[in-house]
Structures are given as C-alpha cells and as structure tokens.
C-alpha positions in Angstrom: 7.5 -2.9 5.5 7.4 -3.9 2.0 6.8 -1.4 -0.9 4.2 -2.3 -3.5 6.9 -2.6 -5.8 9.1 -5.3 -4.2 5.3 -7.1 -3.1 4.4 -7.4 -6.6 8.2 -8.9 -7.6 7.5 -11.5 -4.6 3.9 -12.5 -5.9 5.6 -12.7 -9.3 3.3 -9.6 -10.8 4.2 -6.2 -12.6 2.9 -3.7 -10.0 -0.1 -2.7 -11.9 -1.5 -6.7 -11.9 -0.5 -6.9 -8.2 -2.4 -3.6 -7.4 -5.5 -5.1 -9.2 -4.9 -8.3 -7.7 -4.9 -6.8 -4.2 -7.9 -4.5 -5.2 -10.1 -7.4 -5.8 -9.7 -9.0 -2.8 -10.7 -5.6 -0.8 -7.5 -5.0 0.4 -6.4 -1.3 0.6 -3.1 -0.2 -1.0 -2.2 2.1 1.7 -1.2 1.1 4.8 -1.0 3.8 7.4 -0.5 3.2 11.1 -1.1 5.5 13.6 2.0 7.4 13.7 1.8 7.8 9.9 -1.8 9.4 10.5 -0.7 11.5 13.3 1.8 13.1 10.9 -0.4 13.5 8.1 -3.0 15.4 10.2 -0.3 17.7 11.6 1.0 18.7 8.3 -2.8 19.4 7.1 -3.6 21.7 10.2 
C-alpha cells in the first residue's frame, strides 16, 4: 500500500491537489479490502 501522502509526492502534487485530482476522476480515497471491512464492522457491533 501506498499512503495518500507518499501518492501525491510520486504524482508530484501537495496532498490536497492529489486528493482533488483523484476526486475528479471518480476514484475513492479510501481503499478498504475485505479484511479492513470485517474489522470495522466488528468494532461498530
């Protein structure tokens, strides 16, 4: 995994131009896979 931080640095953008960069093309800033859902919905019930 990459943080958003270290994605921007690569794409050669502060993090808040990266995060609207990423936004206009539809792509989500969190990325969750199945364990990291799993453990969110144990900690909520």
């Amino acid at each position: 995994r990459v943080s958003q931080e270290r994605a921007a640095e690569i794409a050669g953008m502060n993090r808040s131009d990266f995060m609207l960069a990423i936004s206009r093309l539809g792509v989500s800033p969190f990325q969750y896979d199945y364990e990291d859902v799993l453990e969110e919905v144990e900690n909520v019930g």
